[in-house]
Structures are given as structure tokens and as C-alpha cells.
C-alpha positions in Angstrom: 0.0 0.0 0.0 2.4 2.9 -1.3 1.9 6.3 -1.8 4.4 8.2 -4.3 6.1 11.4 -3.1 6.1 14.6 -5.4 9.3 16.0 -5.1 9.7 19.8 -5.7 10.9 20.8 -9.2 13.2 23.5 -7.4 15.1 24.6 -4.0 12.3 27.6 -3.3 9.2 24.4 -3.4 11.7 22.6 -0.7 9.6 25.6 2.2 6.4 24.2 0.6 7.3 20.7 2.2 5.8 19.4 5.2 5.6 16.0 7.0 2.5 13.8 7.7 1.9 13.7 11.4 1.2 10.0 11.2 3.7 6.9 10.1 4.7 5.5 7.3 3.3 2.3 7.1 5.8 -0.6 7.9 5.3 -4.0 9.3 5.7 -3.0 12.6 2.9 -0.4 12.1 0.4 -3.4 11.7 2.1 -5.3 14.3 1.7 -2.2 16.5 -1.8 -1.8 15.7 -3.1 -4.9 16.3 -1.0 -5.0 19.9 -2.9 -1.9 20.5 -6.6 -3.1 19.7 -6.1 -6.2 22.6 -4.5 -3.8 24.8 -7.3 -1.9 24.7 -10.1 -4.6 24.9 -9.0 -6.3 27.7 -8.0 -2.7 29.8 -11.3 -1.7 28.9 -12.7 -5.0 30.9 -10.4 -4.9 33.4 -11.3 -1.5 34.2 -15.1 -2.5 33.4 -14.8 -5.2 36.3 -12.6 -3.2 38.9 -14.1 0.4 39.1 -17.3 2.0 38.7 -18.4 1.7 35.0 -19.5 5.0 35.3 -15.8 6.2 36.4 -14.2 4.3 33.9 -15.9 5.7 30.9 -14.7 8.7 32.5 -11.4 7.7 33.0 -11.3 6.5 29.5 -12.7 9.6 28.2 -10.6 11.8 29.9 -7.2 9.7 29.1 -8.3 10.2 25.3 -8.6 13.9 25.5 -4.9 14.4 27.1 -3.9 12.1 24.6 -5.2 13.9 21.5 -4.1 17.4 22.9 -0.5 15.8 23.4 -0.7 14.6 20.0 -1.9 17.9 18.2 0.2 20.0 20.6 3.4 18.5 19.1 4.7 19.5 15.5 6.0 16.2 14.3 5.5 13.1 14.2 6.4 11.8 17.2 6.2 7.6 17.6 5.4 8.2 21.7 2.3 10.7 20.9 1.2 9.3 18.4 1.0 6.1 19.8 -0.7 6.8 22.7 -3.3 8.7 21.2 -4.0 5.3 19.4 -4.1 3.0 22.9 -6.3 5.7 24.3 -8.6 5.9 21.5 -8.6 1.6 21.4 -9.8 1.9 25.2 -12.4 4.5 25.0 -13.4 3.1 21.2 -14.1 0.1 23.1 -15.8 1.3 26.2 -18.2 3.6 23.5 -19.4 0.2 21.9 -19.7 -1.4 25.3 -22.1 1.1 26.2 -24.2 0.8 23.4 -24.7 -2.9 24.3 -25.1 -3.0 27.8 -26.2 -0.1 28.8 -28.6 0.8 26.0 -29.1 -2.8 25.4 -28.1 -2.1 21.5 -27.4 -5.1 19.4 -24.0 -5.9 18.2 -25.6 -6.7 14.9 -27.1 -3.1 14.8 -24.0 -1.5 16.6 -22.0 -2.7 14.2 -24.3 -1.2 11.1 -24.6 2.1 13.1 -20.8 2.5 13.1 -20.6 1.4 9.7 -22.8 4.1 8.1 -20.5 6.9 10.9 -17.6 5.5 9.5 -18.6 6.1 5.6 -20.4 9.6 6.6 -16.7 10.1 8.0 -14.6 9.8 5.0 -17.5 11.2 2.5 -17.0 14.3 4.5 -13.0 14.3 4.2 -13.4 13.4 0.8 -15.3 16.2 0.1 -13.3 18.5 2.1 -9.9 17.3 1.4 -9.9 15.5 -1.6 -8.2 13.0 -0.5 -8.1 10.0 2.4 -4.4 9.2 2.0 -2.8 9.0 5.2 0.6 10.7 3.8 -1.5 13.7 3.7 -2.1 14.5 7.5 -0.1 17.7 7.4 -3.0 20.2 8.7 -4.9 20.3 11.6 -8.1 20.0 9.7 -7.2 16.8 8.4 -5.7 15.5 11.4 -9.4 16.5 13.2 -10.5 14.0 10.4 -8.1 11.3 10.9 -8.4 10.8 14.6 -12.7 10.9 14.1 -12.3 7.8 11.7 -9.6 5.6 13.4 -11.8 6.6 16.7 -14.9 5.2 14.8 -12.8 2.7 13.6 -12.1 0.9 16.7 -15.7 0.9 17.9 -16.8 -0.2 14.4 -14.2 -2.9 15.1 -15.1 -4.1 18.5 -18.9 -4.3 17.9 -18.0 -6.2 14.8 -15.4 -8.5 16.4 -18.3 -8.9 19.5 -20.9 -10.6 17.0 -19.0 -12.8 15.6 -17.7 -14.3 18.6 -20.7 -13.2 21.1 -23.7 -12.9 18.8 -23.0 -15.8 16.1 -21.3 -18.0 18.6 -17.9 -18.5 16.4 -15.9 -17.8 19.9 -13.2 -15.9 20.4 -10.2 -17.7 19.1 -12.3 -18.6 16.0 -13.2 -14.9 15.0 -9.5 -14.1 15.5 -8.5 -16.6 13.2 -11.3 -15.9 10.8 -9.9 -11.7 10.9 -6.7 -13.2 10.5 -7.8 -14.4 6.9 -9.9 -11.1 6.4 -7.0 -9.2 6.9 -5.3 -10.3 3.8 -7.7 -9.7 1.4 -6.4 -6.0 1.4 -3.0 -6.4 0.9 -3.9 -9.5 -1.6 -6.4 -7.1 -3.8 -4.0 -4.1 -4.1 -0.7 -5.8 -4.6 -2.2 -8.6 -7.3 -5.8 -6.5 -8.3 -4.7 -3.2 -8.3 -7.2 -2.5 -5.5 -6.5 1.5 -4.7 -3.8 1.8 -1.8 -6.3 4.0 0.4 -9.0 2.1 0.3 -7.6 -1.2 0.8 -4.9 0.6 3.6 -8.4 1.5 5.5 -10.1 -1.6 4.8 -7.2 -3.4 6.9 -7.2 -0.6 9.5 -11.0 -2.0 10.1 -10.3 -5.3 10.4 -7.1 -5.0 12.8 -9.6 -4.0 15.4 -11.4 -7.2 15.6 -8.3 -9.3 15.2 -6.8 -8.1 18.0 -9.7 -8.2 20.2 -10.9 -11.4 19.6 -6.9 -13.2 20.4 -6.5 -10.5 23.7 -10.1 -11.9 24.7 -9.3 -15.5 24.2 -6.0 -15.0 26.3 -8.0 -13.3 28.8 -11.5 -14.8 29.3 -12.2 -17.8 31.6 -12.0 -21.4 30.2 -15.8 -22.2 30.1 -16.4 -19.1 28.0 -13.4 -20.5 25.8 -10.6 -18.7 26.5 -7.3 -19.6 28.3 -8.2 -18.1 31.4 -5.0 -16.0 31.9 -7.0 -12.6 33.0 -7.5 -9.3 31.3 -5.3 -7.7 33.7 -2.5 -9.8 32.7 -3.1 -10.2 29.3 -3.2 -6.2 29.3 0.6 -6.3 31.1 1.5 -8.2 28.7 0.6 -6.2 25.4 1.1 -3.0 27.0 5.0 -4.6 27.6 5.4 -5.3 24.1 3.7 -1.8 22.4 6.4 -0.1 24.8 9.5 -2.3 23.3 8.1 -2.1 19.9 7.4 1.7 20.3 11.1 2.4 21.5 12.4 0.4 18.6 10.2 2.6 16.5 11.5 5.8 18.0 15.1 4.5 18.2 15.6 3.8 14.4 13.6 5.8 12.9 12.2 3.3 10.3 8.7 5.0 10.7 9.6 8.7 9.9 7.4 10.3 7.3 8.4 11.3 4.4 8.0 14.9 3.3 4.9 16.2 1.2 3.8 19.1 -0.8 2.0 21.1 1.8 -2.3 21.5 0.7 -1.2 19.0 -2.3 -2.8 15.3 -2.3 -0.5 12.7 -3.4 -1.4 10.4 -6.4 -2.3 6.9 -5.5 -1.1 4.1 -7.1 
């Protein structure tokens, strides 16, 4: 899923040039990603089971907002921020389709289309605005505003979809994680051998990493006789929350994740 770089056609377009406030897209992106959806299902349990739901809406809620004002306060990319803007948007993207189900007593089935038809209202809107949904193109904070609305949606789209296919339909957990294991390849597949466009199938994935990471962090964590391993959200949310850290300090480290520079107000081409 590549995006080509203009490059200026002289030294006075090189003060035209600006940098995405988001990643290039690497392997350890996805790897990161999908870390981050379990993380956030199984802390958004934990906290479910241990305080006050009430509270930990709040909690959630509130660790999302400093997260987001971190991450538009700063005027780079930065792997940290960025980062955990994404954990804190997986926990409260979670808790928001919790709600829905529980509280409201909202079918998964019907969550699932609700978020759906946010999610394309979401990109028609930057479409139409922007011109473009290429995440190489977050250089403003307009379109950052729209970025962090869809991967927000994104995640509660995911977990509502992931929770009725294991809850709903009765596939289980480690089932619907192997069956969004497949999913997530169909992407990749259709760009690379179909010429699928590189945005859509780059969001496409983004979708389906929710639901994939869910449904393994839930079968690590649930009991046995709901058919899981029985190793406890709080653990299993150590344990992720371990490995984003390393893999976020590898990111930071090297570098590999930098974006690249783009003409500033100028859509790239998609191939």
C-alpha cells in the first residue's frame, strides 16, 4: 500500500514541504496496531470489572482527550504521541461500543451497522473536504481532526463487529480471531495482485485490525468455560502493553517509521 512522493521541481518548493503527522506504514505499524486493539479490549474490561463503570468511561474519556491534545500540541510526528493517542482511543473506542450494548441494550448486529454508516459519513465528509483519504497527507490540523474521528470510529466499528462474531454468532473468540486473520489479507492480496486503490484497501485493513486483535486479547484473557485460556484481562493487558512499549522504543530508536516529506495543501497520487 504505497503512496508516491512529489518531489519539488526547485530549491524555493523545498519551504512548501511538510511531513504527515502520522507513520509511514511498515510491518511493525500493523504489528503495533493490532497489539494496540487487545491492549485496549481487555483494559477496557479490566477496568469495566474493577471500578465504577460509570468512572471508567470517565477515565477513558478523559485519558483520550490528554492524549489527542499531546498529539496535536506537538509538531512532528512523534512515535510516543502518536502512539498513545491510538491505545487511548482503542480503550475508550471500546468502552463507546460497550455502552451501546449493555447499557442501551443495542445489538452488536445493529452497533455494528450504526458504526458502519458513521464511518462512511466520515470519509465522505474528508473526501469532500480534502480531496483526499491518503494517510501521507495529515499535514493540517483539519485533516488530522479527520483522521483521529475515523480511526476513533474505527475501533468501535471494530469491537462491535469482532463482539458478534464471537458473542452474537457463537464462532468464539479464538475462531473470530483466526477468521480476521484471513480477512486481513484480502487487502493487501487485492492491491498488490488486483490493483485495489492503496487507500482504500490501507483502511479496509485498519477496520479489520480491530477485531483481530480483540478477539486473540479476549481469548487469552477470558475464563475457560467461556473459551478462553483463562489468563486474566489484567494480565493479558501487562503483557501487550509490555510489548507496544519495546516495539514503540524500537520505533523511535531507528527511525524506520519517519514520514516522508509532502507538498503542503497538495494530495498525493495513488497508485
Amino acid at each position: 500500500m504505497t503512496i508516491s512522493q512529489r518531489r519539488p521541481a526547485s530549491a524555493a518548493a523545498v519551504t512548501q514541504l511538510v511531513r504527515s503527522k502520522v507513520p509511514e506504514v511498515t510491518l511493525l505499524f500493523w504489528v503495533i496496531k493490532v497489539l494496540t486493539t487487545g491492549m485496549g479490549e481487555t483494559a477496557s474490561d479490566f477496568l469495566a470489572h474493577h471500578v465504577d463503570p460509570v468512572a471508567a468511561v470517565g477515565l477513558g474519556g478523559a485519558g483520550l482527550l490528554v492524549a489527542l491534545v499531546v498529539q496535536f500540541a506537538v509538531r512532528r510526528y512523534l512515535a510516543w504521541a502518536y502512539w498513545l493517542a491510538v491505545v487511548m482511543v482503542s480503550v475508550f473506542g471500546t468502552m463507546a461500543a460497550d455502552v451501546l450494548h449493555v447499557a442501551l441494550g443495542v445489538p452488536y448486529a445493529v452497533s455494528t451497522v450504526m458504526f458502519s454508516v458513521a464511518l462512511a459519513a466520515v470519509f465522505a465528509l474528508w473526501y469532500r473536504v480534502e480531496r483526499t483519504l491518503s494517510i501521507h497527507a495529515i499535514t493540517t490540523p483539519r485533516r488530522e481532526l479527520f483522521y483521529w474521528a475515523t480511526v476513533l470510529i474505527t475501533f468501535a466499528l471494530g469491537t462491535a463487529a469482532g463482539d458478534l462474531t464471537a458473542t452474537s454468532m457463537r464462532w468464539g473468540y479464538l475462531v473470530s480471531g483466526l477468521v480476521f486473520a484471513v480477512a486481513i489479507g484480502v487487502p493487501a492480496l487485492g492491491h498488490r495482485w488486483l490493483g485495489w486503490n492503496a487507500v482504500a484497501a490501507f483502511w479496509g485493513a485498519y477496520v479489520i485490525t480491530r477485531p483481530l486483535g480483540a478477539s486473540f486479547a479476549d481469548w487469552m484473557g477470558v475464563s475457560v468455560h467461556r473459551g478462553g485460556l483463562g489468563w486474566g484481562t489484567g494480565p493479558v493487558t501487562l503483557g501487550w502493553a509490555a510489548a507496544i512499549v519495546v516495539l514503540i522504543a524500537v520505533l523511535a530508536a531507528s527511525g524506520i517509521d519517519r514520514p516522508q516529506v509532502e507538498a503542503a495543501n497538495q494530495p498525493p497520487s495513488l497508485h
